[in-house]
N, C-alpha and C positions, 0 to 999 in steps of 0.2 A: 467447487473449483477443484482439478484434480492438481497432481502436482505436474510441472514442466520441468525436466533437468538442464540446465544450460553449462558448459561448461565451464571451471572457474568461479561458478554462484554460491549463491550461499543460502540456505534455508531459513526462511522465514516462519508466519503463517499469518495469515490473512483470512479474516472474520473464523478461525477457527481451524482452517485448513493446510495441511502446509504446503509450500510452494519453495522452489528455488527461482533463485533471482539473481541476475549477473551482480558479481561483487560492483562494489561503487554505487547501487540504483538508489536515485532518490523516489520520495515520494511521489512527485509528480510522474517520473517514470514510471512509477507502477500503474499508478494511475491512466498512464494512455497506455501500457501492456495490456491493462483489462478493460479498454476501450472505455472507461469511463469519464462522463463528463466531468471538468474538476469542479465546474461552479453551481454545481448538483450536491456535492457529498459534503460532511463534515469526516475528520480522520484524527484516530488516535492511536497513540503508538504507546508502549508498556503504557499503559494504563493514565496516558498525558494525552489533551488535546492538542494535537498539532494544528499549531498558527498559518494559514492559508500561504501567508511571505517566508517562511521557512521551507515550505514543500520543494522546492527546486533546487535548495542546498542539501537538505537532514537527506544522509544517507541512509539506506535503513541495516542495522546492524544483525550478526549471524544472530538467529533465536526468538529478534523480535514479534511481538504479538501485535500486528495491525486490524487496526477493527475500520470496516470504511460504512459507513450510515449514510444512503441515499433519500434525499427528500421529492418527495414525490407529490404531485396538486392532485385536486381533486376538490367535486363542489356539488 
């Protein structure tokens, strides 16, 4: 992921990478930013699992380290 400057954002990073991301964004926001499905991934933020019912309030703050783990089928 490269980074996107938006104005007003805030710097994150995301599985590693960093990104800015308009101040106020929750996780879910992030989440449809990078088009992903939400009932696909698991998500952790400094080094916390974040709870599915939180994702639409937890804003994510300047600095944060978000890891997103998508599961995938296969047989």
């Amino acid at each position: 992921m490269e980074c996107q400057p938006t104005g007003g954002g805030v710097e994150i990073q995301v599985n590693g990478a960093a990104r800015q991301v308009p101040a106020g964004q929750t996780v879910l926001g992030l989440l449809r930013d990078l088009q992903i499905e939400p009932s696909r991934v698991a998500v952790e933020m400094d080094c916390r699992i974040v709870k599915r019912t939180e994702w639409d309030a937890l804003e994510l703050r300047p600095g944060a380290a978000i890891e997103i783990v998508q599961f995938v089928g296969g047989g």
